[in-house]
C-alpha positions as a LaTeX table, in Angstrom:
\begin{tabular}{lrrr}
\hline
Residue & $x$ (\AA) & $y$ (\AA) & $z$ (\AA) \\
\hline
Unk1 & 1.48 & 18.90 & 19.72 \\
Unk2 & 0.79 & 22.99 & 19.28 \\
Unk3 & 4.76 & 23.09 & 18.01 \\
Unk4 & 3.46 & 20.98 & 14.69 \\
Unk5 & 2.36 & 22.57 & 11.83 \\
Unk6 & $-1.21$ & 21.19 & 11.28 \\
Unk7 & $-0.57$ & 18.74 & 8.24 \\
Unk8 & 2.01 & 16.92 & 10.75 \\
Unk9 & $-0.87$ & 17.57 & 14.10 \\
Unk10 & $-3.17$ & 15.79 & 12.37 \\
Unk11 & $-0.96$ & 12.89 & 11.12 \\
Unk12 & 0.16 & 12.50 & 14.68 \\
Unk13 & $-3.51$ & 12.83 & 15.89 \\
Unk14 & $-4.50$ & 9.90 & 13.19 \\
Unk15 & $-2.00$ & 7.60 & 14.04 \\
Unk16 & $-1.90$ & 8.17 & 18.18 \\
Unk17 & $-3.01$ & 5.00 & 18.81 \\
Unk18 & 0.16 & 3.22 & 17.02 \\
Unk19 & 2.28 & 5.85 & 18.32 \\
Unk20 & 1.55 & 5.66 & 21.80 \\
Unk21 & 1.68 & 1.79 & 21.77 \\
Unk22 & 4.83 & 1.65 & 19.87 \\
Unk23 & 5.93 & 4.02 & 22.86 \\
Unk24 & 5.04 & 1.94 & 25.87 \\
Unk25 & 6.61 & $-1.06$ & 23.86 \\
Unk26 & 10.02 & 0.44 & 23.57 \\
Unk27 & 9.97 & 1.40 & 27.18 \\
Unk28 & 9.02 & $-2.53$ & 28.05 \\
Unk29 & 11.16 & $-3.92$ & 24.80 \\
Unk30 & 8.11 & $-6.32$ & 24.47 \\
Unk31 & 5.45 & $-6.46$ & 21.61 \\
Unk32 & 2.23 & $-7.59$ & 23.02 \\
Unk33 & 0.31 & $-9.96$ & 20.41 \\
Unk34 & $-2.05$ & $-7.03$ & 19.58 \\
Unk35 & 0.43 & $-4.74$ & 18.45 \\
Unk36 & 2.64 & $-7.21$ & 16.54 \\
Unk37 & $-0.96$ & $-8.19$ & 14.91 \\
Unk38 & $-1.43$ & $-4.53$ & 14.05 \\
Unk39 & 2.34 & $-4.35$ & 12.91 \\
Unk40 & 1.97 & $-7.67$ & 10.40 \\
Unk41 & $-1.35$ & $-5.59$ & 9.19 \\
Unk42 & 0.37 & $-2.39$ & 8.33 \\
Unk43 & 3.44 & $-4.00$ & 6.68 \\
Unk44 & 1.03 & $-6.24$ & 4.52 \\
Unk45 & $-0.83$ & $-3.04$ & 3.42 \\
Unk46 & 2.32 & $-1.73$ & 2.31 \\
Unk47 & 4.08 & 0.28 & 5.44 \\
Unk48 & 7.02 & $-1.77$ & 5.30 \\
Unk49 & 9.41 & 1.07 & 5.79 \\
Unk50 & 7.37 & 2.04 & 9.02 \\
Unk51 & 6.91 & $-1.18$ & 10.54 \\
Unk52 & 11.00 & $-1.74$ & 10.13 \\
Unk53 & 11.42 & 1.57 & 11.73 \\
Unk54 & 9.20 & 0.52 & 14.64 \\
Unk55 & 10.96 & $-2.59$ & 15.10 \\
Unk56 & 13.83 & $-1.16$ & 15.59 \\
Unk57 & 12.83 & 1.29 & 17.96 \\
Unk58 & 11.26 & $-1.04$ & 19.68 \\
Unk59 & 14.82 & $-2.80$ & 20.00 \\
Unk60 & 16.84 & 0.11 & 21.26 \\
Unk61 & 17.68 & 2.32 & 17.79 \\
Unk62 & 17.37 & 5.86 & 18.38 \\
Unk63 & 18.83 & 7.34 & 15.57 \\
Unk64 & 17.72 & 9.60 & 13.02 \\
Unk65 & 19.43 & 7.00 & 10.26 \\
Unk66 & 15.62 & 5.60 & 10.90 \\
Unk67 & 14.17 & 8.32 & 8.87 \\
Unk68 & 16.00 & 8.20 & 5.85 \\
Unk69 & 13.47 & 5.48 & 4.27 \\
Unk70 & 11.17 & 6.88 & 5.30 \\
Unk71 & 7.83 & 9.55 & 3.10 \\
Unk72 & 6.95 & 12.46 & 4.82 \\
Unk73 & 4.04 & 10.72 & 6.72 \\
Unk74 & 5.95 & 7.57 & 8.16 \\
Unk75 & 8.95 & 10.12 & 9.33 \\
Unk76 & 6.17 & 12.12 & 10.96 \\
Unk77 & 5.19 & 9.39 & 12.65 \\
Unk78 & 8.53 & 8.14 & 13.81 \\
Unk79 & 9.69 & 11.51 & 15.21 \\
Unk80 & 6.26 & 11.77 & 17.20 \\
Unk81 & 7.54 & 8.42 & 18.60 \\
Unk82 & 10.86 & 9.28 & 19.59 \\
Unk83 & 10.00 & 12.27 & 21.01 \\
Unk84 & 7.22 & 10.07 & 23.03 \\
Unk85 & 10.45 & 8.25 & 24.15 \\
Unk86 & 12.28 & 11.07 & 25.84 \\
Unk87 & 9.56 & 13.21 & 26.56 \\
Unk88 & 6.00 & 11.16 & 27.37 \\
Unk89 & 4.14 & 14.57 & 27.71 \\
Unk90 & 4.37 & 15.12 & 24.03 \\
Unk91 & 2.36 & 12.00 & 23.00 \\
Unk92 & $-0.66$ & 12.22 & 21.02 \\
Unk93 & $-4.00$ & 11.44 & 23.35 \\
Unk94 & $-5.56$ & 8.03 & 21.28 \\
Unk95 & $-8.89$ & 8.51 & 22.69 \\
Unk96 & $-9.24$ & 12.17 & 21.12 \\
Unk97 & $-9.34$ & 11.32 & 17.73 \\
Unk98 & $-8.19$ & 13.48 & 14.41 \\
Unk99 & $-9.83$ & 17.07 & 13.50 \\
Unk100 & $-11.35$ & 16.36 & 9.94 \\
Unk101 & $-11.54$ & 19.61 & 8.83 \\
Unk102 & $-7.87$ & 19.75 & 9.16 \\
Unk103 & $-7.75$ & 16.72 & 7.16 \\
Unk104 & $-10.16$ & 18.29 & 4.52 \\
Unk105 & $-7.81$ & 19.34 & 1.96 \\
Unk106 & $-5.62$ & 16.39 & 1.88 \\
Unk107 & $-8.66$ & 13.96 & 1.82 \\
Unk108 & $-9.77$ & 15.96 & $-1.22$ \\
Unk109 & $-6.61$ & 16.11 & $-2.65$ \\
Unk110 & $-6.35$ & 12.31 & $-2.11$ \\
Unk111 & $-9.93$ & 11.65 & $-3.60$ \\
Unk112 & $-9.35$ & 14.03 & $-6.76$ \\
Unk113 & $-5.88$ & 11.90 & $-7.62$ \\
Unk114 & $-7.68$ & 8.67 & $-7.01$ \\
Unk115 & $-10.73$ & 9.49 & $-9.46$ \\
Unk116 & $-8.01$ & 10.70 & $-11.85$ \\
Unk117 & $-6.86$ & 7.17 & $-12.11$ \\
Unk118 & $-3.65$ & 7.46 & $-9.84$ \\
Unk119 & $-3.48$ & 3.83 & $-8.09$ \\
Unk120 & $-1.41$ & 4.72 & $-5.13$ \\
Unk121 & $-4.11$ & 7.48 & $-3.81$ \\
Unk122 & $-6.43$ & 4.92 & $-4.06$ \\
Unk123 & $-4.79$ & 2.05 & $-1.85$ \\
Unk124 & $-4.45$ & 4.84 & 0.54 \\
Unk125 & $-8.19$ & 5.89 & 0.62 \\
Unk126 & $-8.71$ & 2.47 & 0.78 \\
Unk127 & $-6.68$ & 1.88 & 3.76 \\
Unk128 & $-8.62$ & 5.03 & 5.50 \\
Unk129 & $-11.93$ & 3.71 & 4.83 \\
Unk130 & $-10.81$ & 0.68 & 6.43 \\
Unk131 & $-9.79$ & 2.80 & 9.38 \\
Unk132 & $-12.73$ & 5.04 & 9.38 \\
Unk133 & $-14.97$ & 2.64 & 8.86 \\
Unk134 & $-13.83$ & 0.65 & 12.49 \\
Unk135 & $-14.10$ & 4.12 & 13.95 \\
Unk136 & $-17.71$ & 4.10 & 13.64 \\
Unk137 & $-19.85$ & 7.36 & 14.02 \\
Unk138 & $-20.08$ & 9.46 & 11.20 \\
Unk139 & $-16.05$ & 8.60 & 10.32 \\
Unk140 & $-17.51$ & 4.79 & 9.43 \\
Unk141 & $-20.26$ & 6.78 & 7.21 \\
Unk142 & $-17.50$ & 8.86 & 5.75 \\
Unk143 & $-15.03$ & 5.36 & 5.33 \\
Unk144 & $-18.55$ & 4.03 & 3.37 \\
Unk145 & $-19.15$ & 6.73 & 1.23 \\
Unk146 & $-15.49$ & 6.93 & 0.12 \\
Unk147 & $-15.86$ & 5.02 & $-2.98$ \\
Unk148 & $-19.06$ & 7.07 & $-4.27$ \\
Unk149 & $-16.99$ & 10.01 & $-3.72$ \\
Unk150 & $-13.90$ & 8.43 & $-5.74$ \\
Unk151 & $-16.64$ & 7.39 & $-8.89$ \\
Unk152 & $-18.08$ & 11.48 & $-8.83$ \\
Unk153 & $-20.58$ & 11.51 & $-6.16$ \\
Unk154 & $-21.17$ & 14.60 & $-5.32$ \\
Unk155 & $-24.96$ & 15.03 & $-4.05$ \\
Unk156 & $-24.64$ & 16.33 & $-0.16$ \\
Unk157 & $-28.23$ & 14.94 & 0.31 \\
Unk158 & $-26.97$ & 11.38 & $-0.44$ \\
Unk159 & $-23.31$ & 11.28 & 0.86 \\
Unk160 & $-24.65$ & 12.78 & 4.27 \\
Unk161 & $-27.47$ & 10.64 & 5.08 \\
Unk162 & $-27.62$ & 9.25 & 8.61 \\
Unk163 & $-24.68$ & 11.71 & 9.25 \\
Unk164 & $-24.82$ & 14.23 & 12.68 \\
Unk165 & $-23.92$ & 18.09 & 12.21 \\
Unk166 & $-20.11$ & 17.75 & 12.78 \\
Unk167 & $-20.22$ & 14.73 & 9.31 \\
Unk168 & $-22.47$ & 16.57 & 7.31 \\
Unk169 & $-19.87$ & 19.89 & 7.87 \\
Unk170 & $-16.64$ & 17.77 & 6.96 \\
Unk171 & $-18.43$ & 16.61 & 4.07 \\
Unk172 & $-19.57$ & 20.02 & 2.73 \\
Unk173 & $-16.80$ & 21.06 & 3.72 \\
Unk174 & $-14.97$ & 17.98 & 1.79 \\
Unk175 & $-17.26$ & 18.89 & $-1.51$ \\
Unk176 & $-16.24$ & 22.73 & $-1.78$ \\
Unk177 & $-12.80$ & 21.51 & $-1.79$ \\
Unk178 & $-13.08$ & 18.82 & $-4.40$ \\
Unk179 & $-14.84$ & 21.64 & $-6.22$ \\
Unk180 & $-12.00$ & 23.73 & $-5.97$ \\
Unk181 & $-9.71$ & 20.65 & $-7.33$ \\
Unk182 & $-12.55$ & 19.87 & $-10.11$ \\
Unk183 & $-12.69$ & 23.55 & $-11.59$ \\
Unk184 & $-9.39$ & 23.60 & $-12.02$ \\
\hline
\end{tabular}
């Protein structure tokens, strides 16, 4: 993945799991019940455009008219795909999990729009602390804490309790950049 800028590393890195299964699905054409599961889940939290594009990769389409639907992070995620189709050695590894402080800056971003009242940054953080919360580790403390941070929480001693050195950094780090946002 070192060809990627970082914004599209790390949205590969977060979604490797759906990425490499969507992968080994369109090399056996079959959807095993867990990943249609997964696939009814994401389309029902609103990644219709995704899921269609899956499907149909899944079938046998290869072609870029797959991306025109598609936001920046759902095309991201469908190129990482069909390059995992032609080339394997370019898939994400699932097991590695995403860099946060590479996600730092989006995550405040994201947080700063949701406590500013905009609805669609919301349903996203909420679909991440969903995620982050089945991750477990200090990601399920940061998936926890993501509503405290969306109502103006901003007291390191509380949002980092029970978190190990690597949390309480992405969430120091996470506070300096919502203070960046805020003072502007």
């Amino acid at each position: 993945m070192a060809q990627l800028p970082p914004k599209e590393q790390q949205i590969v890195q977060t979604h490797a799991p759906m990425i490499v299964a969507a992968v080994q699905c369109a090399a056996s054409g079959t959807i095993p019940p867990e990943f249609e599961q997964a696939l009814q889940t994401s389309a029902e939290n609103g990644w219709t455009n995704l899921v269609t594009a899956i499907r149909k990769i899944i079938a046998g389409d290869r072609s870029t008219a797959l991306l025109a639907p598609l936001d920046e992070e759902d095309r991201t995620i469908v190129e990482a795909i069909l390059r995992g189709i032609q080339d394997p050695a370019t898939l994400p590894d699932p097991n590695a999990g995403a860099d946060g402080s590479m996600a730092t800056p989006g995550l405040a971003q994201m947080i700063h729009a949701a406590s500013c009242g905009h609805v669609h940054a919301l349903h996203l953080l909420g679909d991440m602390a969903k995620q982050m919360t089945a991750a477990g580790g200090d990601m399920a403390r940061l998936g926890g804490i993501m509503k405290r941070l969306v109502d103006g929480e901003r007291d390191p001693e509380v949002l980092t309790k029970g978190m190990g050195a690597q949390g309480e950094s992405l969430i120091l780090s996470l506070l300096d950049e919502l203070g960046r946002l805020e003072a502007h």
